[in-house]
C-alpha positions in Angstrom: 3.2 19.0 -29.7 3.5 17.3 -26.2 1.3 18.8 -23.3 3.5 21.0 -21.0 3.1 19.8 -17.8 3.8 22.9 -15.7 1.7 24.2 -13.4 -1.2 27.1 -13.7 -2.5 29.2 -10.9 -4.3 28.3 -7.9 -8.3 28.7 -8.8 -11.5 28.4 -6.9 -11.6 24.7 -7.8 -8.5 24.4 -6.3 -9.7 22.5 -3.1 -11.7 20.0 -5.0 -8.4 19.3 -7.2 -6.2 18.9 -4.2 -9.2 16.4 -2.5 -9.2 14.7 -5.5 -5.2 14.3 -5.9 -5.5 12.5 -2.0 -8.3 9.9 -3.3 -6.2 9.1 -5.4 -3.0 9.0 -3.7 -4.6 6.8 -1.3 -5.5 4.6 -3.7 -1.8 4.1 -4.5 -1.8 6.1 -7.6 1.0 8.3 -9.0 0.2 11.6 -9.2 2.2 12.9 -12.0 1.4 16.6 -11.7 -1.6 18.6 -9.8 -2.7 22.1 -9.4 0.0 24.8 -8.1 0.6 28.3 -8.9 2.3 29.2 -12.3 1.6 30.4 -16.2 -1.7 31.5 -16.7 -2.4 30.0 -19.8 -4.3 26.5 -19.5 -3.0 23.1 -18.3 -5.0 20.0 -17.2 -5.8 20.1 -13.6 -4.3 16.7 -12.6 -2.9 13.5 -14.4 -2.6 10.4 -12.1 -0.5 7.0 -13.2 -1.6 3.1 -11.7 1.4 1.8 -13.7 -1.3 0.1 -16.2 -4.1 2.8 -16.1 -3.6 6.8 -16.5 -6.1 9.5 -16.7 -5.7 13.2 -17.1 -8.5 14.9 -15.3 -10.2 18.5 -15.9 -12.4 19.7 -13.2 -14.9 22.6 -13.2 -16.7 24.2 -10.0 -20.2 25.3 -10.1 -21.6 28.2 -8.0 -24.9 26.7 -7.9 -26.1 22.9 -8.5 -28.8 23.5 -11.0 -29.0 21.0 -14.0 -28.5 24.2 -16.6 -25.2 25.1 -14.6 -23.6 21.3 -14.1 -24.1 20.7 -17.7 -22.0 23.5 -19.9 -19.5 23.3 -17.3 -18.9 19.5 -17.5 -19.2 19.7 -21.2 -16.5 22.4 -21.4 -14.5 20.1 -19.3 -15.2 17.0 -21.2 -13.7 18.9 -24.7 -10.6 20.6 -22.2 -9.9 16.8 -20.8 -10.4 15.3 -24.9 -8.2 18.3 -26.0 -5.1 17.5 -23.5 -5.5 13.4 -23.9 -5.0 14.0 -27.6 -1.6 16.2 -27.0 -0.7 14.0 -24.5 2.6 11.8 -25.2 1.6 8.4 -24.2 -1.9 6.7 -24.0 -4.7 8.4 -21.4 -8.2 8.5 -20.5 -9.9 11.7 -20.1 -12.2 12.7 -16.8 -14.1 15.1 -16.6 -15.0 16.4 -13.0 -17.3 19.3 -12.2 -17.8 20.0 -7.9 -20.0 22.1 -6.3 -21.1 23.0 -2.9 -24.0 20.4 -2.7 -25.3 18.3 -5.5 -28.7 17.1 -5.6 -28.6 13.5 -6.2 -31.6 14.8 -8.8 -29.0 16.9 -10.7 -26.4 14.4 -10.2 -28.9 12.1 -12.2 -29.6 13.8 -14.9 -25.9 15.1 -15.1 -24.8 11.2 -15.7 -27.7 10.2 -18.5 -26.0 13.4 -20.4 -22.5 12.0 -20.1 -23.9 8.7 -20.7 -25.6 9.6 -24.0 -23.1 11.8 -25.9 -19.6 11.3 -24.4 -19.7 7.3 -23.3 -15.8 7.5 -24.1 -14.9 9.8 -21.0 -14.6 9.5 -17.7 -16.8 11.2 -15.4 -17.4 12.5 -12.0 -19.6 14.4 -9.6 -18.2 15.6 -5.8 -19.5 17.9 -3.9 -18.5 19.3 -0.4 -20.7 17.5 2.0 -18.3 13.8 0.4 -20.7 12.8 -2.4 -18.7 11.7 -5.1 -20.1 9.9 -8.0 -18.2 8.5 -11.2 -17.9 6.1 -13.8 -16.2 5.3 -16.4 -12.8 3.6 -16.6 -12.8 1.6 -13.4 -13.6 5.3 -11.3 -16.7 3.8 -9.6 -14.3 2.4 -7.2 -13.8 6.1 -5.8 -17.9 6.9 -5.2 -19.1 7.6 -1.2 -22.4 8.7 -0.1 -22.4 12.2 1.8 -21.4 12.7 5.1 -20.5 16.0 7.6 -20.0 19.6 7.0 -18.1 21.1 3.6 -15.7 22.5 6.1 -14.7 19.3 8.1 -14.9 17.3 4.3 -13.1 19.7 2.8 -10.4 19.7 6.0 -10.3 16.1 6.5 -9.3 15.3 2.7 -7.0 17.9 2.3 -4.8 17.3 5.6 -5.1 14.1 6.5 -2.3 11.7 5.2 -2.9 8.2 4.5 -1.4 5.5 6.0 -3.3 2.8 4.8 0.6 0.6 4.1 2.1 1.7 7.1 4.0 -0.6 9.4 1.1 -1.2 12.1 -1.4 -1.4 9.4 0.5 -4.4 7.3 0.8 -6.4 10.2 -3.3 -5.4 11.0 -4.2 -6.8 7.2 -1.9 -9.8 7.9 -3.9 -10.5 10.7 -7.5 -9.9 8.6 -6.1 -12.1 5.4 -4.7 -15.0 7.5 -7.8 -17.1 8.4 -7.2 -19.3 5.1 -3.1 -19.1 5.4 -1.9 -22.3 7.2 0.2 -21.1 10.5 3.0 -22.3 9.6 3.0 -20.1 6.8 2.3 -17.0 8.6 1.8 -15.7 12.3 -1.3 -14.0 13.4 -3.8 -14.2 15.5 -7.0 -16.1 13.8 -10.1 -14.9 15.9 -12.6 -13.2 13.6 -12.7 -9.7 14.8 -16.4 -7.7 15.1 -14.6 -4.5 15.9 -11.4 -1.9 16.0 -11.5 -3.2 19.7 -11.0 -6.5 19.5 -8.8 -5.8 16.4 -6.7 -3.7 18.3 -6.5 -6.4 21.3 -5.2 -8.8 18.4 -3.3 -6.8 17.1 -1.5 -5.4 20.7 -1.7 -2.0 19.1 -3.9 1.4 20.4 -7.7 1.0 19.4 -6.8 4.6 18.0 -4.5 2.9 15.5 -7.2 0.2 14.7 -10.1 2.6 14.3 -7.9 4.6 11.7 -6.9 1.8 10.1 -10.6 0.0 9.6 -11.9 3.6 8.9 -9.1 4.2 5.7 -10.4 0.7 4.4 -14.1 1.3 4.8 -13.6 5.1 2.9 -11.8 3.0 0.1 -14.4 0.5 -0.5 -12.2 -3.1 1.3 -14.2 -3.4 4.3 -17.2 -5.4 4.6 -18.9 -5.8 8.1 -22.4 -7.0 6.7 -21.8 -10.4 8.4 -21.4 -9.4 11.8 -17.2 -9.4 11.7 -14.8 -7.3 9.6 -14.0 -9.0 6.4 -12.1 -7.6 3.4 -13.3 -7.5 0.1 -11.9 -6.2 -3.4 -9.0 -7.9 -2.1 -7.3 -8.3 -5.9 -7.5 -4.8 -5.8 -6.3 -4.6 -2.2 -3.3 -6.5 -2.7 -2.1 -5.0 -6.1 -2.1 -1.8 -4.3 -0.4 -3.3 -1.6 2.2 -4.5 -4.2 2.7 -1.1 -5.5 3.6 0.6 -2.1 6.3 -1.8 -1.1 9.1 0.4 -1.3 11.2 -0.6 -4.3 14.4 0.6 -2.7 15.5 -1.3 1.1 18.8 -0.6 2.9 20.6 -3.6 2.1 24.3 -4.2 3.0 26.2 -6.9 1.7 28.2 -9.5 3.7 30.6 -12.6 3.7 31.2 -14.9 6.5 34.8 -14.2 8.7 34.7 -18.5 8.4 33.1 -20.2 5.3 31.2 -23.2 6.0 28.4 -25.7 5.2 25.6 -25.1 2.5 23.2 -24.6 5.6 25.3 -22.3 7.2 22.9 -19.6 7.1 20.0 -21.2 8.7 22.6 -22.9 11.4 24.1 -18.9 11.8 20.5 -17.7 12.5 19.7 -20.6 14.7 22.4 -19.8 16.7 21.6 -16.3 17.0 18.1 -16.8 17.7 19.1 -19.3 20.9 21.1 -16.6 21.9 18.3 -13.7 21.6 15.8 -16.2 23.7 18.7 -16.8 26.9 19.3 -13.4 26.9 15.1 -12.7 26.9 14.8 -15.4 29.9 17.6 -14.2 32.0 17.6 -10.1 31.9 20.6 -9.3 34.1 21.3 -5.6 34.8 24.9 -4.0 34.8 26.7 -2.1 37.6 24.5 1.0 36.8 21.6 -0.8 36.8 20.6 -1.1 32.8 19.2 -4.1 31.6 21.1 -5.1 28.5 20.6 -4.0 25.3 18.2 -6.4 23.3 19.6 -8.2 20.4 18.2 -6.7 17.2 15.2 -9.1 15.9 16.2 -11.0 12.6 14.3 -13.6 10.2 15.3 -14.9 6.6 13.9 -13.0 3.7 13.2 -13.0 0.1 14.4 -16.2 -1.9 16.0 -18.2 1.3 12.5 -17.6 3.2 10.8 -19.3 0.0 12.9 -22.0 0.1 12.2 -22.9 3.6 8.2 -21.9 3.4 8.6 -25.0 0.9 8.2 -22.4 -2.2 11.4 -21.8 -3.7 12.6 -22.3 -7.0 15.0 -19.8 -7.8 18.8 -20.9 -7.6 21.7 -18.7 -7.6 20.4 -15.7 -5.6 22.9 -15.3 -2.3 20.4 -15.5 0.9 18.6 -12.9 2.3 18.4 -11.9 6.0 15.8 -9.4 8.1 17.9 -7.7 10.3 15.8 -5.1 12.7 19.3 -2.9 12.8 22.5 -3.4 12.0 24.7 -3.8 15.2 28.7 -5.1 15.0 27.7 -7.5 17.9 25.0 -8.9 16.2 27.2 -9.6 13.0 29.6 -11.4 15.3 27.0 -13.7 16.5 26.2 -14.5 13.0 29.8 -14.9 11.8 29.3 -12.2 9.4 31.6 -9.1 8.1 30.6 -6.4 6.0 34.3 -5.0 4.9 35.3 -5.5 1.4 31.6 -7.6 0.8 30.4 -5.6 -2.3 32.4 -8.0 -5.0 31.2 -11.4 -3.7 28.8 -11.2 -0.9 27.7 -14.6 0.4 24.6 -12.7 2.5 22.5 -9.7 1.8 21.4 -7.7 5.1 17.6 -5.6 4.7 17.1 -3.5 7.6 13.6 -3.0 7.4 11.5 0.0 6.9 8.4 -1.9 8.3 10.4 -3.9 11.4 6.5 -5.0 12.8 4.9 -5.9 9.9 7.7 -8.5 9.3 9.1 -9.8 12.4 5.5 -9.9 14.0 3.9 -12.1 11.4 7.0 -14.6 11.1 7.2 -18.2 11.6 9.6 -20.5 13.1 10.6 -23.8 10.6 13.1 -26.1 12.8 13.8 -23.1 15.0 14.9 -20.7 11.9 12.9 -17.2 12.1 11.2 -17.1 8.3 9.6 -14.4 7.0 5.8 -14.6 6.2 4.0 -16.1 2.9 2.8 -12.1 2.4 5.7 -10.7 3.1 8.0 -13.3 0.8 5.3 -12.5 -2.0 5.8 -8.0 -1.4 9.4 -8.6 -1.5 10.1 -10.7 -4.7 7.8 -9.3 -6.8 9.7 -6.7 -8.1 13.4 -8.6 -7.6 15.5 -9.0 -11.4 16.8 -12.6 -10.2 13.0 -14.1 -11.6 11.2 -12.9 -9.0 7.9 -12.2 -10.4 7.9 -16.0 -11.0 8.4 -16.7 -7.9 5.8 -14.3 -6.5 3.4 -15.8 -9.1 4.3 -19.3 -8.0 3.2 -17.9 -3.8 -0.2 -16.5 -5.3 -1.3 -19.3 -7.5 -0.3 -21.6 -4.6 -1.2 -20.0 -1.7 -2.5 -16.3 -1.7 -5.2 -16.4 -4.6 -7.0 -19.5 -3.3 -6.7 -17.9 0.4 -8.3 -14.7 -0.2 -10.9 -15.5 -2.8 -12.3 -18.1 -0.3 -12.6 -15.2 2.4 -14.7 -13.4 0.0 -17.2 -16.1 -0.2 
């Protein structure tokens, strides 16, 4: 019979569970279900989903860190975690966790020869509330840290705070740490190696408080390497698969057809126009009767399968273009030439209004005056489009991406 999936009651390991559901949420996992009040009869404590891995994970707390106290409890949750992956409906590893105040790295020893002897098959971990966490098993050595702080501020600091290792400031921050191997006409950024979140942040023209976040989230999760004197990433397969999976699947885009059909280039000479527009109206600021300056055209680029094309990439044939738009304004659609009404039959353009407007229109590059989005960013955004887009994407990494960040890791 399949596992039911609904919840039991809160328990003293309850902390531990919810720390462990944000490791793994940061890690760009799924987290299909996790400790919350309910039925007191028993569930699993937390199942997590990658897309191709998915682990179902029973966790135990011991009062004190003694060998003869770890042991039976991690054994009871090694047959709980066996038990549940065996009732599960689809294919999962089991974990087995057990947590504690403070774990002797003694105990923590003798713990893993134990698992490692009669229960090679399971996944296991150690964490205790001073952030020592130790696992292996099934790829979960990617999720150990040495100690550090009080249990309280551990404790507080993985339960609250959210991660924002994706957001908008922090793409465009990796764009800038990936693109010393990316030719510049391929993507924007500065190219200075960077020793610090201070001279990131300068780079960057964002807060050092944003920088110092943003390195900090990478160095917790194992991408940051400052061994050499400047901040390099590493695990940067894994780094950009995750990166892959927190592109949001679903963008605001809003068909269009042009008020006057013309030429086959009549996109990029549309956006060429606009752009020479954006720049006169940059140069010359004039204010109005009240004093206002004007309001400043929304910032636009190609995207997707037209920005491929035009990076020298593209394949695909077929797929109407694709334009960035920061924000959809009427007098910015007539600049382009473009209507909106009655478009959903036969668009001739597709409009995104972006969710990460500096992350994209930062890190874009200019071909024959035409705004075009980055190599990354083309890459995130066809990956998971129907018309052949993981082709295309694999076309940018074999070409471009793979040979890129694999030399930075030399």
């Amino acid at each position: 019979m399949p596992i039911n999936l609904q919840d039991r009651p809160a328990s003293r390991e309850g902390d531990f569970v919810r720390l462990l559901a944000n490791l793994f949420r940061r890690a760009g996992w799924r987290i299909v279900r996790e400790l919350k009040p309910g039925p007191e009869d028993w569930r699993p404590d937390l199942v997590v989903d990658s897309g191709d891995k998915k682990y179902i994970i029973e966790v135990k707390r011991a009062p004190e860190s003694r060998r003869d106290r770890l042991i039976p409890l991690l054994s009871q949750a090694i047959l709980q975690a066996q038990s549940a992956a065996r009732q599960f409906p689809e294919s999962v590893a089991p974990v087995a966790v057990v947590v504690s105040k403070h774990i002797p790295d003694s105990a923590a020893d003798q713990v893993k020869q134990f698992a490692m002897r009669h229960v090679p098959s399971v996944g296991i971990g150690m964490i205790d509330s001073e952030g020592f966490r130790v696992f292996f098993g099934y790829g979960l050595e990617a999720f150990n840290s040495e100690r550090s702080g009080s249990s309280a501020q551990v404790l507080s600091e993985e339960r609250w705070r959210p991660s924002h290792i994706f957001s908008d400031l922090n793409q465009w921050m990796l764009k800038i740490l990936l693109s010393a191997n990316i030719p510049e006409s391929l993507l924007s950024a500065p190219r200075a190696r960077c020793q610090n979140a201070t001279q990131l942040a300068q780079a960057a023209d964002v807060s050092v408080m944003s920088a110092s976040r943003f390195l900090r989230q990478l160095s917790i999760e194992g991408f940051l390497d400052v061994r050499k004197g400047w901040l390099r990433l590493v695990r940067t397969d894994e780094l950009m698969k995750r990166w892959l999976n927190a592109n949001p699947r679903s963008v605001r885009e809003v068909p269009a057809h042009w008020i006057i059909r013309g030429r086959e280039e009549q996109i990029s000479l549309a956006v060429r126009s606009y752009v020479a527009h954006m720049d006169a109206t940059a140069a010359r600021p004039r204010k109005s009767r009240e004093g206002r300056l004007p309001r400043v055209p929304p910032r636009i680029c190609l995207g997707l399968y037209a920005a491929a094309d035009a990076l020298g990439f593209g394949f695909v044939r077929g797929v109407p273009p694709y334009l960035y738009l920061e924000r959809l304004e009427s007098e910015a659609l007539k600049l382009l030439g473009l209507s909106t009404e009655d478009a959903d039959r036969h668009p001739d353009v597709y409009l995104r209004i972006p969710q990460n407007d500096e992350a994209i229109f930062r890190a874009l590059v200019r071909q024959q005056g035409v705004p075009v989005s980055d190599i990354i960013q083309v890459w995130l955004d066809v990956s998971n489009h129907p018309a052949r887009g993981k082709e295309q994407a694999e076309e940018i990494w074999r070409r471009v991406l793979a040979p890129a960040i694999h030399k930075a890791e030399e």
